[in-house]
VOVEXTI-88998 format. One record per residue (C-alpha): x, y, z. Coordinates in pm, whole numbers, padded with zeros to 5 digits, always signed. Layout:
N
XYZ...
END
This chain:
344
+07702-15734-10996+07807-15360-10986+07469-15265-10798+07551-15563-10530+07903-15424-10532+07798-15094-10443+07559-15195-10186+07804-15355-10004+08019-15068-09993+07810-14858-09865+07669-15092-09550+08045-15130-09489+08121-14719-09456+07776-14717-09232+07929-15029-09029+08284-14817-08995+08098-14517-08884+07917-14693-08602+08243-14870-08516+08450-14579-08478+08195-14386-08219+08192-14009-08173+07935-13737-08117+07996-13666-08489+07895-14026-08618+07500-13942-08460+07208-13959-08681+06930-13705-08547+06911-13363-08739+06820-13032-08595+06406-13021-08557+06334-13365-08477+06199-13521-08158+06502-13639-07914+06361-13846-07607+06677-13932-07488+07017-13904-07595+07187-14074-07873+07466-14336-07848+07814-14144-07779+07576-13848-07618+07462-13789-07304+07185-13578-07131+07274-13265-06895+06918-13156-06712+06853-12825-06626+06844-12892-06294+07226-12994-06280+07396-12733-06044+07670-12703-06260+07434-12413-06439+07461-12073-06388+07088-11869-06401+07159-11472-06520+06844-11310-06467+06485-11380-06341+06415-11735-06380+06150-11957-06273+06116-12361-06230+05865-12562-06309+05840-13008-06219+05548-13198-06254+05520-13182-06599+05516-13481-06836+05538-13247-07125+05954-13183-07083+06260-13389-07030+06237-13533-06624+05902-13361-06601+06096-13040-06510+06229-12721-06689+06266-12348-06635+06133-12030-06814+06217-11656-06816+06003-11331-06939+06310-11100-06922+06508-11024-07239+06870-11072-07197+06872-11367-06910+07149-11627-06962+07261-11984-06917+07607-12020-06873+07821-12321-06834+08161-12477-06960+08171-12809-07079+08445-13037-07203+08364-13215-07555+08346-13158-07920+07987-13090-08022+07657-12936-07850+07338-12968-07844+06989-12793-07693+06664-12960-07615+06336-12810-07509+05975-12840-07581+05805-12737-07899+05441-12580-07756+05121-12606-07885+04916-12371-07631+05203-12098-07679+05287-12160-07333+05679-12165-07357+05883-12051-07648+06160-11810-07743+06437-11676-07937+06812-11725-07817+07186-11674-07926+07431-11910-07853+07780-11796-07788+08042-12045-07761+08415-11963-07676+08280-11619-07680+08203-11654-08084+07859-11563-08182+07750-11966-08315+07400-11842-08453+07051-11879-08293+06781-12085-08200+06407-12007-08240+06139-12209-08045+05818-12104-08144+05529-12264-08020+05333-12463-08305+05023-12635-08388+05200-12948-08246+05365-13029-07920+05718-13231-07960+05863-13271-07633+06262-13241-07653+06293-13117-07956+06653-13071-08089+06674-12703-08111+07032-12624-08185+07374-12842-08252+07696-12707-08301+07920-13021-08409+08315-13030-08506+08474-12794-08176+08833-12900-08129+08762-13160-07819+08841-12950-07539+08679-12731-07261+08458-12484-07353+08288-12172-07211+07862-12158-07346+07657-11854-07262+07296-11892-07397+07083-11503-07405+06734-11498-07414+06656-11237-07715+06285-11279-07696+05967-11492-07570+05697-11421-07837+05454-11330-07586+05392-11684-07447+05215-11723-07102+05560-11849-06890+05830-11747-07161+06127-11852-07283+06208-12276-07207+06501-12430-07082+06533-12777-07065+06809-12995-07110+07124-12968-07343+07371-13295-07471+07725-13314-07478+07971-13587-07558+07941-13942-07330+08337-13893-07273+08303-13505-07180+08139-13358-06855+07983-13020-06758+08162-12768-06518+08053-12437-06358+08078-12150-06596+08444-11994-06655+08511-11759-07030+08894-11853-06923+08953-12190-06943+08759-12262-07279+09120-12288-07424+09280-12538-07137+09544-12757-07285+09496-13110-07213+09658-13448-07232+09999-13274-07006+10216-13535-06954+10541-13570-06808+10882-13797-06905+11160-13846-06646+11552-13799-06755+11829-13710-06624+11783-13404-06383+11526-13303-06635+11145-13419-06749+10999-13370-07100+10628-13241-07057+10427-13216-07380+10039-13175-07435+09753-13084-07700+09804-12778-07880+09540-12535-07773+09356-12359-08138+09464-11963-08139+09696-11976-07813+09987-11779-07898+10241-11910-07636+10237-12134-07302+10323-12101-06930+10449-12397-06760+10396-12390-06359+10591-12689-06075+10480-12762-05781+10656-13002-05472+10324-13067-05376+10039-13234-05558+09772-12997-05621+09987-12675-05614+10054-12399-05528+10211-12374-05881+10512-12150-05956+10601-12077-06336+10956-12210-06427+10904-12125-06791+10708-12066-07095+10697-12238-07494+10564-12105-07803+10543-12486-07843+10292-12777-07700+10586-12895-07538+10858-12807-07280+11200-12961-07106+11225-12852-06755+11601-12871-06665+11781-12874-06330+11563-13066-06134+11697-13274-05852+11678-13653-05909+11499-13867-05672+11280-13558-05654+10848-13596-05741+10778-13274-05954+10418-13156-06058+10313-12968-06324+10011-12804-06532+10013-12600-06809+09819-12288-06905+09738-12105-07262+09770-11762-07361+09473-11672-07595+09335-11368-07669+09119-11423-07424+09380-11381-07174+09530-11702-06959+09353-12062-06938+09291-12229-06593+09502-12515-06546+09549-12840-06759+09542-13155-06581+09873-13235-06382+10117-13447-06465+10400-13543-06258+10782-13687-06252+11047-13803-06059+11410-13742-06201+11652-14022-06198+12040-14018-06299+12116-14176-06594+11803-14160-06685+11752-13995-07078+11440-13884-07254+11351-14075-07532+11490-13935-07888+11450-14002-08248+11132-14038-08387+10915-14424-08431+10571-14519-08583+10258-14563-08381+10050-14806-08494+09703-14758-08306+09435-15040-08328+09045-14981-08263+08761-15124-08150+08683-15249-08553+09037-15384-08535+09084-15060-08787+09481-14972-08758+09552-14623-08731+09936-14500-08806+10126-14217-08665+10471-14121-08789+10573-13945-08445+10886-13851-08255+10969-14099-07968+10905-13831-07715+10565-13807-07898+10483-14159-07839+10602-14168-07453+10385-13894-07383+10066-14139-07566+10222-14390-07348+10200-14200-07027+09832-14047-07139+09697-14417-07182+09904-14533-06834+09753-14268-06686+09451-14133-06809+09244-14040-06539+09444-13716-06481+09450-13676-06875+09109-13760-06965+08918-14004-07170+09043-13875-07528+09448-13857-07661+09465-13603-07976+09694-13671-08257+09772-13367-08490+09872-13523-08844+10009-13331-09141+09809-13086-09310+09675-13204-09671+09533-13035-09992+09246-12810-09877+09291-12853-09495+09491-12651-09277+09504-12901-08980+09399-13258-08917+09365-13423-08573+09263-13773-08487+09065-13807-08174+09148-14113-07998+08863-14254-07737+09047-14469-07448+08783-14765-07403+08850-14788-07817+09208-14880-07821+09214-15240-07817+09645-15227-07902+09949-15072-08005+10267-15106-08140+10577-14864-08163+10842-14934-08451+11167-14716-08378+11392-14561-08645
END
């Protein structure tokens, strides 16, 4: 009975993994063949213009032996691939050789941190799309990859590029090193000559600038700044539509934009105070609770209402506990089946 027992417990954690969804939550381990992306993943080709080329590069279609038939190859030490992309984990795919055709060494900076490297030597084998490198667990966000070609071993075309995957709920964007630490999720809460903007807390920014506009789309002037992820703009005229975005100071200098979020004042009209619980519920009808300040939840609220300016995930930051020094919940927007809000 305590075999069955067992068994059951652990198809159960395997069913609640699936359920739950997530880049994290895949199956395929660095070296194995990777035809097409996994569920939760999807596939960026080398072709996609969104790619930046640094260096002498040459392309190469026609060829059943690499994702689309198509990839691209450099002899010169020190070429790059740059791109930013907005997700959690990474992944690169290329073509393991046999006829020591293609093949090379390359380091992988992401966020402008040194994340190892990746060799590709040709072997006695060919594996087309062959998962080369994975770097899982990034605070869901925008981020800034370069990719430098250290070596090619000597093969006949060089070094391969072929295809990389990133989460399904993410995208790819042109290269930028500043806005790997964009805050996201900005919303906006109307009161009373004033609106309550609050958004996800950016890892290692040591302050924000918050920028209005009359106009959608800018131009932006900054009305103030917060050593906090959130921000009560005061003065405004009611009636008024005000837009705003939000960028981070890092070390790496100031973030591009966040998304915008806007407002229109109205008298008598109070941000919500105290604090409530948010109870969350999944697509496995799993309940997830959130002991929040109202002004918390509103700006969930306003992030589900309107999440095509705030993007596909909300981020919940819970309270540290024993070994870890933060804990965030990632929620996925075609996941939420309901809520509730209980306020004390």
């Amino acid at each position: 009975m305590k075999k069955s027992n067992i068994l059951l417990s652990l198809l159960l954690a395997l069913m609640f993994m699936f359920a739950l969804g997530g880049a994290g939550a895949s199956a395929a381990t660095v070296g194995e063949q990777l035809l097409s992306p996994e569920d939760s993943w999807q596939r960026v080709d080398d072709t996609s213009s969104q790619f930046s080329y640094i260096g002498s590069w040459t392309s190469y279609d026609n060829n059943n032996y690499h994702y689309n038939s198509n990839y691209k190859v450099t002899k010169e030490i020190g070429s790059e691939v740059k791109f930013n992309f907005i997700g959690s984990a990474l992944r690169i795919i290329a073509t393991q050789d046999s006829a020591n055709n293609v093949g090379g060494l390359h380091t992988v900076y992401i966020d402008g941190i040194n994340c190892g490297i990746y060799k590709n030597q040709p072997k006695t084998t060919l594996l087309k799309c062959k998962l080369l490198f994975e770097k899982a667990e990034l605070t869901y966000g925008e981020h800034y990859v370069r990719i430098v070609t250290e070596d090619y071993y000597n093969t006949n075309y060089g070094a391969n590029w072929d295809c990389i995957d990133i989460n399904d709920s993410g995208s790819i964007k042109p290269y930028d090193p500043f806005t790997g630490s964009t805050a996201t999720n900005l919303t906006a809460t109307a009161g009373d000559a004033q609106a309550a903007l609050s958004w996800t807390a950016v890892d290692g920014a040591t302050s924000y600038n918050i920028k209005r506009s009359l106009t959608t789309g800018g131009p932006y002037e900054t009305v103030g700044s917060s050593v906090y992820a959130e921000y009560t703009d005061t003065e405004l005229t009611n009636g008024t539509t005000y837009y705003y975005v939000v960028t981070a100071i890092t070390a790496s200098g100031e973030s591009a934009n966040s998304n915008e979020a806007s407002v229109t004042s109205q008298q008598g009209v109070t941000p919500p105070t105290g604090n409530g619980t948010l109870i969350v519920t999944v697509a496995n009808n799993e309940d997830r609770e959130y002991n929040l300040t109202m002004s918390e939840i509103q700006a969930f609220i306003n992030w589900y209402n309107n999440r095509s300016t705030g993007g596909n995930v909300y981020i919940i930051e819970k309270p540290a506990a024993g070994a870890y020094t933060r804990i965030k919940d990632y929620l996925i927007f075609d996941k939420i089946v309901a809520w509730e809000v209980k306020e004390y």
